[in-house]
C-alpha angles and dihedrals in degrees: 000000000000123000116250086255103050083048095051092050080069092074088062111071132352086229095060086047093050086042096053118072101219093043092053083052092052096048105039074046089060095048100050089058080056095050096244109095089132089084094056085038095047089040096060090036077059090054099044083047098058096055094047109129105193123077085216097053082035083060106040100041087055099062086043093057082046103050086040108051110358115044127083111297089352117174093257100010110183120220108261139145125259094246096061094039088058086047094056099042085057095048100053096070091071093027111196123180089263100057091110112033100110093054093040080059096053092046092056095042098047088047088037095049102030117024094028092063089054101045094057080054094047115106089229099065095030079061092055087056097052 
């Protein structure tokens, strides 16, 4: 369990919450109870993807990211536009460690404007800081 202070350096910027691995819990956590833990989960596939070293993981974990959280009806599908989801599927055939980079962005804006202000409301993180 984090220390109140560690918990309250969270407020302070989205990046020290996503660095920190309770805070990560905490906050993939959050957004479970609201139903919207595939953007912290896309999000971290995006990460472990980037530093993939292999063509053939690069490959493979991309159409796995892709079935996963970005095609039709897929199991965790993230809320993206049409355009970037064409993109992607394009870009997938020759995967680079940038094919989803866009999507990767829209991801962190809409949790870092929209659930990360209501995490650091939530009772649940105002009581780690206590």
């Amino acid at each position: 369990r984090p220390s109140p202070e560690e918990a309250q350096l969270w407020s302070e910027a989205f990046d020290e919450l996503l660095a920190n691995k309770y805070g990560l819990a905490a906050f993939r956590a959050f957004l479970k109870s609201e139903f919207c833990e595939e953007n912290i989960e896309f999000w971290l596939a995006c990460e472990d993807f980037k530093k993939t070293k292999s063509p053939q993981k690069l490959t493979s974990k991309a159409k796995k990211i892709y079935n996963d959280f970005i095609e039709k009806e897929a199991p965790k599908e993230i809320n993206i536009d049409f355009q970037t989801k064409n993109t992607i599927a394009q870009n997938i055939q020759e995967a680079t460690h940038t094919c989803f980079s866009a999507a990767q962005k829209r991801v962190y804006s809409l949790m870092e404007n929209n659930s990360y202000p209501r995490f650091l409301e939530s009772e649940f993180y105002q009581e780690l800081c206590k």
